[in-house]
Steps between C-alpha positions, in 0.01 A plus 500: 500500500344174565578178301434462123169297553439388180128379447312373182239763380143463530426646177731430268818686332345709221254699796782582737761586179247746427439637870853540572536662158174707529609610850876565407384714254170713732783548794758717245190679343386634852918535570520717205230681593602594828834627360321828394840535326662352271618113448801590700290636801371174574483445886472082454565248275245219549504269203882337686333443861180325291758291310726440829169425677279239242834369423627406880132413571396296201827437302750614255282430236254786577758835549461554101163542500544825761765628202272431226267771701763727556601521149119551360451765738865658342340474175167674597721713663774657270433247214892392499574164443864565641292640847293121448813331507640680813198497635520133503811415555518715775198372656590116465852464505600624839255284694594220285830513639411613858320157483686306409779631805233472753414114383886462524561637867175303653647206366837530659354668794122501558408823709435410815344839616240724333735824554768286308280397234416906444850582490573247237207627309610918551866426407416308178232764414719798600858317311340260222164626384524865577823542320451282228170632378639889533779421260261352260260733498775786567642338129132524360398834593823620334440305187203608453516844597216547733675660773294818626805605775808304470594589854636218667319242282692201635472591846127570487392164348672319719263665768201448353601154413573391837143715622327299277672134558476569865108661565377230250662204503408434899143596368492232255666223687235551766219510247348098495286565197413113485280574885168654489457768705198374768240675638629564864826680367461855521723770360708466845614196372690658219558838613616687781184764495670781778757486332385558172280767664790644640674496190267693321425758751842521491523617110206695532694724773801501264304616207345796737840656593646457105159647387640811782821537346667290779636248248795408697280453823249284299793253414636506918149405595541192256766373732216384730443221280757310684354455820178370300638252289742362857148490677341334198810223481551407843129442576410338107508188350734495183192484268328811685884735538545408110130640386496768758847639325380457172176666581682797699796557292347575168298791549799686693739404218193634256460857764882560474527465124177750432668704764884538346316471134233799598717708662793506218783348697809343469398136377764350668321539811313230379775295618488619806126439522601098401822473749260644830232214361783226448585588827155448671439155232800336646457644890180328458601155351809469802264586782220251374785246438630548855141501655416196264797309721419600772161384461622175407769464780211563732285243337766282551585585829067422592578173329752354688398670839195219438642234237815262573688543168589141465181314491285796399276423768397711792754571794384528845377861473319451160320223686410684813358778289318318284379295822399834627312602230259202498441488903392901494296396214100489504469222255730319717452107428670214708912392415731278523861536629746249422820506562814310343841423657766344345733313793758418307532843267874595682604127371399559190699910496792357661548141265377609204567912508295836486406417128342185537299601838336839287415191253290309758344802667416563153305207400364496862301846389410325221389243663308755695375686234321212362315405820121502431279846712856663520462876600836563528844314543801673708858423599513622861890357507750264393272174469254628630134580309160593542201425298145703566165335373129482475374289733182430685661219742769397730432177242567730214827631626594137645456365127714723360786499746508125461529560132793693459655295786471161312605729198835621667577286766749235412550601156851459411676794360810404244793727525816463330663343836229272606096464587366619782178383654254814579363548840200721529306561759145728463237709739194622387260729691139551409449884517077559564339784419352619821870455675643858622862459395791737325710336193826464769316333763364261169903415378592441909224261531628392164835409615387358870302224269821430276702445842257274598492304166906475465474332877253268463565169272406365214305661326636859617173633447287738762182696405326665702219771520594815604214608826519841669631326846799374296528871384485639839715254653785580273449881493535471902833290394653747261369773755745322799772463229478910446502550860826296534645708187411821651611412826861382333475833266477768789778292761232346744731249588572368835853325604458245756757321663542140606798374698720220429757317713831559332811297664715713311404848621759696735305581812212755495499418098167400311434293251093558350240401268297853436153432377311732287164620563286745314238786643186531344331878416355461795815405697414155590796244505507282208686158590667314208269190472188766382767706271743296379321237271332797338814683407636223358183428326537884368868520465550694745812404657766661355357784608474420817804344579720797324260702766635252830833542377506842469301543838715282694850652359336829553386391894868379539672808404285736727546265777849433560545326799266249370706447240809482722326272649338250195700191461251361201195651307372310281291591230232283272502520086198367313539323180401804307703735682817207446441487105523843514811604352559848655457413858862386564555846374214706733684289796838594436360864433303525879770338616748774410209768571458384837878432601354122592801252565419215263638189764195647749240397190363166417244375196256259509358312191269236466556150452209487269592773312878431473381196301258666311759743327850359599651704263386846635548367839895403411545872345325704756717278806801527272429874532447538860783290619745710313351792705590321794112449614403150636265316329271225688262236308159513671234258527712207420349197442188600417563528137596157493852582351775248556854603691620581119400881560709525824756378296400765208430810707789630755301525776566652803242374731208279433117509654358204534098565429262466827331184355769312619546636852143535609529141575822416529485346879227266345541425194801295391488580114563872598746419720675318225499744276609803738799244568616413153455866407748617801713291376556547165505892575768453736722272216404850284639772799103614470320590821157368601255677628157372638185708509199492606598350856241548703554295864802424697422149422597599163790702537644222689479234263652720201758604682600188553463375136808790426271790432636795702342782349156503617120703387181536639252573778725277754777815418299759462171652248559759254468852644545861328886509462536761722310313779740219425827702597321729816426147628787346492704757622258529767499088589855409559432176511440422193804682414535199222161582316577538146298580192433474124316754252285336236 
């Protein structure tokens, strides 16, 4: 049952006493009627589901006017005024009560679920009404001696107690009497018309095989009416399944009583006739409860596939559909794009906690929300929005932007720990009409122009229109970006090999770098400058460097000798691939795979990405040491770190970056810092390595600043890895080639 919706009448008390009273008292005429027996053959009672219904819809106030109806029909009827009295009391008192327990449970518990609502309303109609009004009017039947067939009297009241309070009740509820009824609503919109068909042609077959003496066959073929009234339920409204039962169910109740009534049976088959109609009355009300939830749960589930729950704005997918909708449109106008970053959002989450951060995105969409030409506002993430307008102009959108830039950035937001200063930065596209472009391509060209505001200073602003080279340009982009997933997806990848001059390696021992290269569908060799920027760009390079690993273990373990004969292979981690907290794991679990001694493998990280996340760096080293891998810091120098992250990290070799040995022999700066960096690594035990030596010149001069482990084209240029071993053991003299794998 839905909630007791209480709502102030349109026409005043004394018109609807009467209608409830004039209606209460028309619905047991035409009950009587149908019991072509006696009082006691009565197949429904309806005067307690008219009380239970005005009364749950309207108020207490209103059940005694469906009694007062009830008892005038009992004194048209048998002219009793003991039969009135029952007849009242059991038409008022039971729903009173059954009222008053509902009102109680929603206000411990509200129901959260229509099926749990229903069974709240069955069980107090079925334990509270039904049995309350059958002992009263049990009481008053006896009293007043009307019974006709004392058979069961109790029993049978009860029945057509609970008939009644359950096929009329849901009717009324769902009856809005205070709504005219307009001229596009049909009869569809309140009944279910196959089915009602279907009913019908359903007692009309009935009737034919009773008519034929086939009484018993004419009460099977009723049976039927189940799979109607589950069809009618599961595909109905509430309003339509509660008519379309009321409708169907009367006139087969009315057939079965002229049937057992005309044909001189037992009475109490009457009962029967009421328990197989109970039956289909509360089949009904479960499945339309069930399909009423499920109707709402996939409402719900449309809702937040395309709304982000705690703004109540648009997610990314609500955005891009609605996006969609207008560019496929033939109205289409010009719009606006703007986009809104907050910098500083994490500050905000991590000083001031989850609560407070929903609280700003919050009153960010409102912000939003207020803008003037808004379309519609999303939330494509955390701190990040979107805001689509009318506009006619790159001017237009420019305006705007600035707008809800001056009106977010640098606002301080109070928390209970502190202020903090916003920092906003905002991109706006104009979107013209005549521009051939999809609702994704719209949001990337959307985020390209944020980038480019949160990098430029003062104001971080950036608006720009959107032309079809721009569109072109970055659907070629986003086409080399698939090319490099699919390539990384299918195990295009390429391990090459470049040598490195190890002091430490045992004769005919290498030590190598091995370089990864892709092949394109067409099998061309990708080199790392053309892919590399990209799959970072993409995030790409977890993937591929769980791929390297799992090539190179793999090329290891089917080539044995070469892995007799590796001294060091080193392998490169990106920063994605090092904040990712499974990969110590996927290492250790190749490793074990492959049957890979641990001493043999070395990892490179970044300099600049050591600093960026120290903290994931520390963990993932902490990891890999304990394996017994060795772990080199790459690049150094160029992230401008000081000697504190030797100090942090425990390195086993460090890279100095190629800036600094390009020019060593004639620049003194470099040579400087090559020299103060070999020594501090050798107060640390860490081993320097120089790359990127590319003349003899070169090699010289770094070997004489300490470096012994040497890189480049002066050693030897990356080659397949198999190359690298069939050529050394084919030159013996240079038996002390080594190498690294990156």
């Amino acid at each position: 049952m839905p909630a007791d919706t209480i709502t102030s009448p349109r026409s005043g008390v004394l018109p609807r006493a009467l209608l409830i009273t004039g209606i209460s008292f028309f619905s047991c005429v035409l009950a009587r009627l149908f019991a072509f027996g006696g009082i006691s053959e009565m197949l429904l009672w309806p005067a307690a589901g008219l009380a239970l219904g005005f009364g749950w819809r309207y108020g207490m106030r209103w059940i005694p006017f469906a009694g007062l109806g009830a008892a005038g029909w009992a004194v048209l009827e048998a002219g009793n005024v003991t039969l009135a009295g029952a007849a009242f009391l059991s038409s008022t008192v039971g729903p009173y009560l059954a009222i008053r327990a509902l009102r109680r449970l929603e206000a411990w518990k509200p129901a959260e679920f229509r099926l749990e609502a229903m069974f709240r309303f069955v069980t107090a109609s079925v334990l509270i009404a039904a049995p309350i009004d059958a002992a009263i009017a049990d009481l008053g039947l006896m009293l007043s001696g009307a019974y006709e067939n004392p058979l069961h009297p109790l029993f049978g009241w009860w029945l057509i107690d609970m008939l009644g309070l359950l096929l009329i009740t849901p009717a009324v509820v769902a009856w809005d009497g205070e709504r005219s009824i307009t001229a596009d609503e049909h009869i569809g919109a309140f009944l279910d018309v196959p089915a009602v068909v279907l009913s019908l042609v359903l007692l009309g077959f009935s009737l034919a095989l009773s008519s034929l003496g086939e009484r018993n066959y004419g009460l099977a073929v009723l049976f039927f009416y189940f799979p109607i009234v589950a069809w009618t339920s599961v595909r109905s409204p509430e309003r339509t399944t509660a008519y379309t039962l009321l409708l169907t169910a009367l006139p087969l109740l009315a057939a079965r009583s002229f049937e057992i009534s005309d044909g001189g049976a037992d009475p109490s088959r009457t009962f029967a006739d009421t328990t197989l109609m109970l039956s289909a009355v509360l089949l009904a009300l479960i499945l339309q409860a069930i399909a009423a939830d499920r109707r709402v749960a996939l409402q719900r589930m449309a809702l937040q596939a395309h709304q982000d729950l705690s703004t109540g704005l648009l997610n990314d997918r609500g955005l891009l559909a609605e996006l969609g909708e207008r560019l496929i449109s033939m109205q289409r106008s010009n719009y606006g794009l703007i986009g809104v970053h907050v910098g500083n959002f994490d500050t905000v989450h991590d000083m001031c906690g989850p609560i407070q951060a929903m609280q700003l995105e919050q009153s960010a969409a409102l912000l939003l929300l207020r803008q003037p030409g808004m379309l519609h506002a999303a939330r494509l993430s955390s701190g990040r929005f979107a805001l689509l307008i009318s506009a006619e102009t790159v001017a237009d959108v420019r305006a705007l932007a600035r707008e809800v830039y001056v009106q977010l950035n640098g606002q301080v937001y109070k928390a209970e720990h502190g202020s903090i200063r916003l920092q906003a930065s905002v991109g706006g596209l104009l979107i013209d009409q005549n521009v051939l472009i999809n609702s994704e391509d719209c949001l990337v060209s959307l985020s390209d122009a944020m980038a480019i505001a949160a990098s430029v200073r003062d104001p971080q602003l950036f608006v720009e229109p959107l032309s079809q080279t721009m569109i072109d340009a970055r659907r070629s982009h986003q086409g080399k970006i698939e090319h490099i997933r699919e390539a990384i997806r299918e195990h295009r990848l390429e391990v090459y090999a470049q040598p490195i001059e190890d002091p430490d390696a045992p004769e005919g021992m290498l030590s190598y770098e091995v370089l990864t290269r892709l092949r394109d569908r067409d099998g061309t060799l990708i080199r790392p400058p053309e892919f590399l920027p990209l799959a970072i760009q993409a995030q790409l390079t977890v993937a591929l460097d769980r791929g390297v690993i799992r090539k190179v273990f793999g090329w290891l373990a089917d080539n044995p000798e070469a892995l007799r004969r590796t001294h060091k292979c080193s392998l490169n981690l990106s920063g994605l691939t090092m904040s990712d907290g499974s990969i110590a794991g996927f290492v250790r679990e190749q490793r074990a795979l492959r049957g890979i001694p641990a001493e043999k493998i070395v990892f490179e990280i970044t300099e600049s990405e050591a600093i960026r996340n120290p903290g994931a760096a520390s963990r993932l080293v902490d990891d890999l040491k304990a394996e017994g891998f060795g772990i080199a810091l790459d690049d150094f120098g160029t992230g401008l770190a000081t000697f504190e992250y030797l100090k942090r990290f425990p390195l086993d070799y460090l890279k100095i970056d190629g800036s600094f040995i390009r020019n060593l022999v004639t620049n003194p700066i470099d040579e400087e810092i090559v020299l103060s960096t070999v020594r501090v690594a050798r107060r640390l035990n860490v081993k320097t390595i120089a790359e990127h030596v590319h003349s003899q010149a070169i090699c010289d001069r770094v070997r004489s600043l300490g470096v012994e482990y040497i890189q480049g084209e002066v050693i030897g240029t990356a080659i397949p890895i198999a190359e690298l071993f069939g050529q050394t053991k084919a030159d013996s003299t240079r038996s002390d080639a080594r190498s690294t794998v990156v």
